[in-house]
N, C-alpha and C positions, 0 to 999 in steps of 0.2 A: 218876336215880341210876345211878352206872355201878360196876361191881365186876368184880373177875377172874374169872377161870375157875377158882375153886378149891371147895375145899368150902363154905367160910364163903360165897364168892360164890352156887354152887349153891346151897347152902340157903335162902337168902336171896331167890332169883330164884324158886324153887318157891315160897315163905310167899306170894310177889305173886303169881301167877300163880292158885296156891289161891286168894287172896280177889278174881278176878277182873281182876287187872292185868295188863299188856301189857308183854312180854320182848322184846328183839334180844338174839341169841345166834347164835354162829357155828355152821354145820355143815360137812360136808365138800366142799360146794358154793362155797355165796354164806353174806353173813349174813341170817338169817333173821327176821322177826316173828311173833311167837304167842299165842297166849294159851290158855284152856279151853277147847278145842272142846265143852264141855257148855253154855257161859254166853253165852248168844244178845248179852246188850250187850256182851260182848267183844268178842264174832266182828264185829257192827255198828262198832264202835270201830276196828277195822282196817281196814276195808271205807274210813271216812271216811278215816284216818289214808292210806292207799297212794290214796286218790283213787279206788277199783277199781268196776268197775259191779255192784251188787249182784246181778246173774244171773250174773256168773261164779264158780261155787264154789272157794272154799278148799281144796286137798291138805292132808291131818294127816300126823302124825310119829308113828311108833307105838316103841316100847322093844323090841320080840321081834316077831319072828313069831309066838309065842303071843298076846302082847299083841293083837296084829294082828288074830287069830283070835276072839278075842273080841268083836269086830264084823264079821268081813267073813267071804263061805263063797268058797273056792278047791279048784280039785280037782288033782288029784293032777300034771297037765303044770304048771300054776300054780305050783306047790308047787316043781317042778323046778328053775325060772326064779329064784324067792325062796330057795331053796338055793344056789344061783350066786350069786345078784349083792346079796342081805341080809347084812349093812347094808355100805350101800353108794349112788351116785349112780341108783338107777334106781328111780321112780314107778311103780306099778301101779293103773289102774283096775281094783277087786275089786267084787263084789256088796255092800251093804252092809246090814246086818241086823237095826244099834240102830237103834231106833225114835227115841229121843231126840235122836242124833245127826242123824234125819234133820231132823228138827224144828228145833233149834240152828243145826245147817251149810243147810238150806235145800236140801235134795238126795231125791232122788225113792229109786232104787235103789241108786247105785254112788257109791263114792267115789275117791278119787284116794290112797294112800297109800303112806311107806316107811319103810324102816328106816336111819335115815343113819351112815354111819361117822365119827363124830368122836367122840372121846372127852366132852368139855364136854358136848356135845347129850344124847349116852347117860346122864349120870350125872343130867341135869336132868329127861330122861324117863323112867328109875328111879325117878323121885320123884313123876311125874306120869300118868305111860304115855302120855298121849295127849297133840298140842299141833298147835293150828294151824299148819301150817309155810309160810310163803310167803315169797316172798325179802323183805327190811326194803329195799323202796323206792318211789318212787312210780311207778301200771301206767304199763306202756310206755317207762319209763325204765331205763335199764342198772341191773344189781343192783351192790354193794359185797362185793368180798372185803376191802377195808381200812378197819378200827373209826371212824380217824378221816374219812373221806369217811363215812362211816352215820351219823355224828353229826354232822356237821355238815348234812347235809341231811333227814332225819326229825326228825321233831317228834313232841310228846303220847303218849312212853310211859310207863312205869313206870319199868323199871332194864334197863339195858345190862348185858350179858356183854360183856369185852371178852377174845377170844381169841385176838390179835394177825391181822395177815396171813393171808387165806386162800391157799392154790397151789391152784390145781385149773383144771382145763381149760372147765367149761363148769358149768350149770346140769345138773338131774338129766333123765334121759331119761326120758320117759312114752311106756307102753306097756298095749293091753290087748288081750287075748288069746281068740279068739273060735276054737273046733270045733279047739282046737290051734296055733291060727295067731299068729304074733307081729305085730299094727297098731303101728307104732310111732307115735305122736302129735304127740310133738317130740322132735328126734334132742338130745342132748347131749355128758353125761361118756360117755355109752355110744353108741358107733354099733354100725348094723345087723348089721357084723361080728362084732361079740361074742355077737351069738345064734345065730350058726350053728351046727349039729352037735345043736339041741335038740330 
């Protein structure tokens, strides 16, 4: 099923995702795949759908910082960083806290998570807080900022967001941060430059 990025689309796209079904929806990146990061056969359903090795964990999409906060502990340089660049193209591995979530995502401590800027994505994660966010393609193959290339080559999901053309420079930068220090993981929308002065 494929629908707009509107309310009726939105809502619509939350109802599936609630009763465990599998979203492409665009964010300020690439277009994305998600589903309930609480419901272990979604998460697996992804995992087959993108061909991905099931040891490499899933990054989530969180609605706030507070949202955020409600599974992960960050201290106050952390905080800094997520003051700057939320919501926005930049990944943070945080400590991670839900016990559930470890359980679900298959993850020992830490998670990978952000806050993305796009409108569509925010009003869908208003609705859900939490959504596995990994780019909607299969691994190792280039992601889709344009609807119709993401449909025409993913298969077996739910319902498509369609939010026309993405512009954006790169995927999101992952970053984690250790005694103050910025490790950046993979360079992106954000290079090294943009953390200086932190």
């Amino acid at each position: 099923m494929k629908v707009n990025c509107d309310n009726k689309g939105i809502e619509k796209a939350a109802q599936i995702i609630n009763q465990g079904g599998i979203a492409i929806f665009p964010t300020d990146t690439v277009y994305g795949i998600g589903c309930n990061p609480y419901n272990m056969d979604s998460v697996r359903k992804i995992y087959e759908i993108k061909s991905r090795n099931i040891s490499i964990p899933f990054p989530i999409l969180a609605y706030s910082k507070e949202i955020a906060q409600r599974i992960t502990f960050f201290d106050k340089f952390t905080e800094k960083i997520i003051e700057r660049f939320w919501p926005g193209p930049l990944t943070i591995i945080l400590k991670l806290t839900d016990e559930n979530l470890k359980k679900s995502l298959n993850l020992t401590d830490k998670i990978a998570i952000r806050v993305p800027n796009h409108k569509c994505t925010l009003e869908l994660l208003k609705k859900c807080n939490f959504l596995v966010g990994t780019s909607a393609n299969i691994s190792g193959h280039p992601s889709f900022t344009d609807p119709d290339e993401c449909l025409k080559n993913i298969q077996n999901y739910d319902i498509f967001v369609d939010g026309g053309t993405i512009t954006s420079k790169a995927e999101s930068t992952i970053i984690e941060v250790e005694n103050e220090k910025i490790k950046i993981l993979r360079e992106g929308s954000l290079s090294q430059e943009e953390f200086f002065g932190l």
